[in-house]
Structures are given as C-alpha cells and as structure tokens.
C-alpha positions in Angstrom: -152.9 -22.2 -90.4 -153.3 -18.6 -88.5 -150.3 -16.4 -88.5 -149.6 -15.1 -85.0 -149.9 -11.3 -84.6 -146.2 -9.3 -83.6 -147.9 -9.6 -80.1 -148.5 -12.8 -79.9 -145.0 -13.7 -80.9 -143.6 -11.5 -78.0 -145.9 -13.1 -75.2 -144.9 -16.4 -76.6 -141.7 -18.1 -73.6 -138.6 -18.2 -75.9 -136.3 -21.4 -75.2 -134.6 -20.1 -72.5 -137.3 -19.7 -70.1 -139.0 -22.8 -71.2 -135.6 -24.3 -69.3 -135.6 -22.4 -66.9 -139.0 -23.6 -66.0 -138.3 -26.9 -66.5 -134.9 -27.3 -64.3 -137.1 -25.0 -61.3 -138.0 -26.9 -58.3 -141.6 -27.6 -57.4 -142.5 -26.2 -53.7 -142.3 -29.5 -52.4 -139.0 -30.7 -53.8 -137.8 -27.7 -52.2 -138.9 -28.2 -49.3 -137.5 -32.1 -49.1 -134.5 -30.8 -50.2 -133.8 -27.6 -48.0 -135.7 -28.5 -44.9 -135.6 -32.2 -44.7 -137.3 -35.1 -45.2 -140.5 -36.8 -42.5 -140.4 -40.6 -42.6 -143.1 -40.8 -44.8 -141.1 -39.0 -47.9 -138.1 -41.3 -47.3 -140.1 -44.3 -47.5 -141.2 -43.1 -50.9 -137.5 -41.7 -51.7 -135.3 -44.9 -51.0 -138.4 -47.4 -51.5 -138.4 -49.0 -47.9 -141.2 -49.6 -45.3 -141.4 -47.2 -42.2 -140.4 -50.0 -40.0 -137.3 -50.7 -41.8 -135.9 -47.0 -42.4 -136.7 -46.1 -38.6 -134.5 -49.2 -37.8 -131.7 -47.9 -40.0 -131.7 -44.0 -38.7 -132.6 -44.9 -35.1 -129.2 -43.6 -34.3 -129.2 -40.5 -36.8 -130.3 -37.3 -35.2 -133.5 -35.4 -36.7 -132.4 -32.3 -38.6 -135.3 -30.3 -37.8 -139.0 -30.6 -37.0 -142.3 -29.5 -39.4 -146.0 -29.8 -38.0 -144.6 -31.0 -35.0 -143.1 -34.3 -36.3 -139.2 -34.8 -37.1 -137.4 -34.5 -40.6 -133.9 -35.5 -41.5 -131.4 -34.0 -44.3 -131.1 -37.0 -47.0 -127.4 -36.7 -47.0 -127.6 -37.5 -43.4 -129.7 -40.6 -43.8 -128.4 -41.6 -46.9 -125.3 -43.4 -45.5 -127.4 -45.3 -43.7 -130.0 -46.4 -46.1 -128.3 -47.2 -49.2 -125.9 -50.3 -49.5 -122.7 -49.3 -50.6 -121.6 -49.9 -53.9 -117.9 -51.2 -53.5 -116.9 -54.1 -51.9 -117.2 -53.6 -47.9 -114.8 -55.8 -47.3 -111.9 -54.5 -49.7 -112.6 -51.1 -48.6 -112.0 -52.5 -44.1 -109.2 -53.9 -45.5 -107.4 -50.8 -46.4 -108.3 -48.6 -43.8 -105.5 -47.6 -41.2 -106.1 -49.9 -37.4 -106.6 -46.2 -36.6 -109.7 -45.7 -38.2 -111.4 -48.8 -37.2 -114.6 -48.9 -34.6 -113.1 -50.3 -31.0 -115.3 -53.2 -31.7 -113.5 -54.0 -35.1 -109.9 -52.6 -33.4 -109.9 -55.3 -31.2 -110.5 -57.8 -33.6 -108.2 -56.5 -35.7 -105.5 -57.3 -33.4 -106.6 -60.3 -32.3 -106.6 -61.7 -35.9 -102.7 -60.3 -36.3 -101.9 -61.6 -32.7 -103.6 -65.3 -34.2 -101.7 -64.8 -38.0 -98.0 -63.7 -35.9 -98.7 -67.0 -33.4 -99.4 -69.3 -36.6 -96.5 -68.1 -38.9 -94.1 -67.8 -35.6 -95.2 -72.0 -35.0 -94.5 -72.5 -39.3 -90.9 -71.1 -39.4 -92.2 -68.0 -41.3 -91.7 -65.3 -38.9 -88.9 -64.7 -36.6 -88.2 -62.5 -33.7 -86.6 -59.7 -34.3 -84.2 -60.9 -31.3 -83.9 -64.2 -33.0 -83.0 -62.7 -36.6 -80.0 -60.4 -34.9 -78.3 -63.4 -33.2 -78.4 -66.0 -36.1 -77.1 -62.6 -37.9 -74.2 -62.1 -35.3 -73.6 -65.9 -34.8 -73.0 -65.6 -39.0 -70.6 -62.9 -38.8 -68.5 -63.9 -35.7 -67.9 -67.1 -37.9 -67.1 -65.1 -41.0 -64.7 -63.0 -39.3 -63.2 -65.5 -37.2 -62.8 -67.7 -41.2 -61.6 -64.4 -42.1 -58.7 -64.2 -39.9 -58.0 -67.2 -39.9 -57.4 -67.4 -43.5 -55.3 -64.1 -42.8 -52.8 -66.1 -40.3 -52.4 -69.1 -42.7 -51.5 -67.3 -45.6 -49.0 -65.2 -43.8 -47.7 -69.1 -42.5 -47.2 -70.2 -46.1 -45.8 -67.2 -47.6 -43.3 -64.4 -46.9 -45.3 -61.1 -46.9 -43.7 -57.5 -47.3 -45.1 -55.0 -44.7 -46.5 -53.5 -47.1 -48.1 -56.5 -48.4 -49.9 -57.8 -45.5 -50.9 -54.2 -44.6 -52.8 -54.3 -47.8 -54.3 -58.0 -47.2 -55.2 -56.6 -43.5 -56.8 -53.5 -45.1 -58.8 -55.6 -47.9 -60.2 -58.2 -45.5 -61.2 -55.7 -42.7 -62.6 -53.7 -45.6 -64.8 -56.5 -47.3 -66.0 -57.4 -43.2 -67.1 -53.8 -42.3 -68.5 -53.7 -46.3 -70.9 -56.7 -45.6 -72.1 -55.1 -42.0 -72.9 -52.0 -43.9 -74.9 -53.8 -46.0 -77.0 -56.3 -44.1 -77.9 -53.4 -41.9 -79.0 -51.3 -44.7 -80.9 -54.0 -46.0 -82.9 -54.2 -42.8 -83.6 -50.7 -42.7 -85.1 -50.9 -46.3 -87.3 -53.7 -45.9 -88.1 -53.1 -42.8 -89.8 -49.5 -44.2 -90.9 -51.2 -47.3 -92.7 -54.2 -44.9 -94.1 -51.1 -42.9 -95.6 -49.2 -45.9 -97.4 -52.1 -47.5 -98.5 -53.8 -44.0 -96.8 -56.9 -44.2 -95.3 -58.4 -41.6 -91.9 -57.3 -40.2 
C-alpha cells in the first residue's frame, strides 16, 4: 500500500469539512427552500397529483413568482396539505366559541341552545330565576320554623332577658350563617362551572 507524501496528507478534507459538505444545501434545495416552491416540486414534496394540491391551496396566496409561473413558501402550504396528526375533533372541542369560523360559531350555539332546551325539558337544568325562588321559598320557611320555635319555647319556659337575648342572637346568627353560605356556594360553582364549560 503507497504511503501518502506530507502533501498529500494536507490536500486531503479533514472530518470537519467532510460535514460541512455534507449538511450544505444543493442549489436547488435552496432555492425550494428560500424562494418557494412551483406546483410541480410540491407534487413531488408532499406526494400528491397537481389537480389535488391546486384544490387544497386554491385559497393560499403565491409567495412569489420564478420564470413567470407562481411559487409558494412550504410553511404556507403545508397547513393545507398535510392532515393533522391529533384528533380534529378533540382539538374544536377545546377551542374558545371565540376562535371558531362564523360558520362553526353558529353551530356552536345552536347545539348549546338544542343541549340547554333538552336538559331544561329533563329536570337537569334550571333557570337561574327558578333556582333563586325555590332558594327564597326554602328560607322564608326556615326562618318562619325558626321563629316559630323561638315563640314556643319562650311559651313553655320562663326565660331571663338575658337568656332569650342569647337564643335571639343564636338563631338570627345560624339564619344569616346559612345565607352566607348558600350564596358563597353559588359564587364558587358558578366560577368553577365557567372555567371548565359546563353548564351554569
């Protein structure tokens, strides 16, 4: 086997420029990749007939035009010629109403409007106007029990001022107590039914 002269040795590409010339773009790659793409490369890039891929980007404006015939960026096409890999319906499902299409807006709400009318007809959902009377209705008959009670034991025992003050005081107390907390409760589900999207 010859020995290679010092020369030779030096003229020889060490490993680092062999990468380097590896990882380098050829012309055309370049090109695809800086100044866009004519239908003809994309049907060889995403493996689709002309027909198909001038269907999909008919609504994607050209980035730019070469020989006189249009090109487009791939991350501009790309959206619109790949099917997404998670679940398209999962993903609608999350979105905010905001975000929707008008199209798919409108449908949204008609599908709530058709879920509100369905759970309203089951028993499941209430008004909220509905929900405050029963809950008034409750507590006029709890403080009316409460007082009630109040005058009968103050029939069938002898109570010291101070004494009934402090039965007064108690009962008041526990009624205001309970109003405190039924309206905090709404406030707290009513922000946690918000947050997670579920019906109020």
């Amino acid at each position: 086997m010859a020995k290679l002269t010092p020369q030779q040795r030096t003229a020889l590409p060490n490993a680092k420029t062999l990468i380097q010339r590896k990882n380098q773009l050829d012309a055309d790659s370049q090109t695809m990749i800086y100044d866009g793409c004519n239908l003809t490369q994309l049907t060889k890039i995403f493996n689709m007939d002309r027909r198909t891929i001038e269907e999909k980007i008919r609504n994607v404006a050209p980035f730019d035009t070469r020989s006189g015939y249009p090109v487009w960026r791939i991350v501009d096409v790309a959206p619109h010629l790949v099917k997404p890999a998670y679940d398209v319906e999962n993903y609608i499902k999350r979105m905010n109403p905001d975000d929707l299409p008008p199209a798919l807006t409108r449908e949204y709400w008609n599908a709530k409007k058709v879920r509100q009318d369905f759970l309203k007809s089951s028993g499941e959902l209430w008004p909220t106007a509905q929900v405050i009377q029963c809950y008034g209705k409750l507590f006029q008959t709890l403080r009316m029990s409460w007082l009630l009670t109040r005058d009968a034991i103050e029939r069938d025992m002898v109570l010291s001022a101070a004494q009934r003050e402090a039965m007064v005081r108690h009962m008041d107390g526990g009624l205001s107590a309970a109003a405190a907390a039924v309206e905090e409760e709404f406030k707290v589900s009513v922000a946690e039914a918000y947050e997670s999207g579920q019906e109020i």
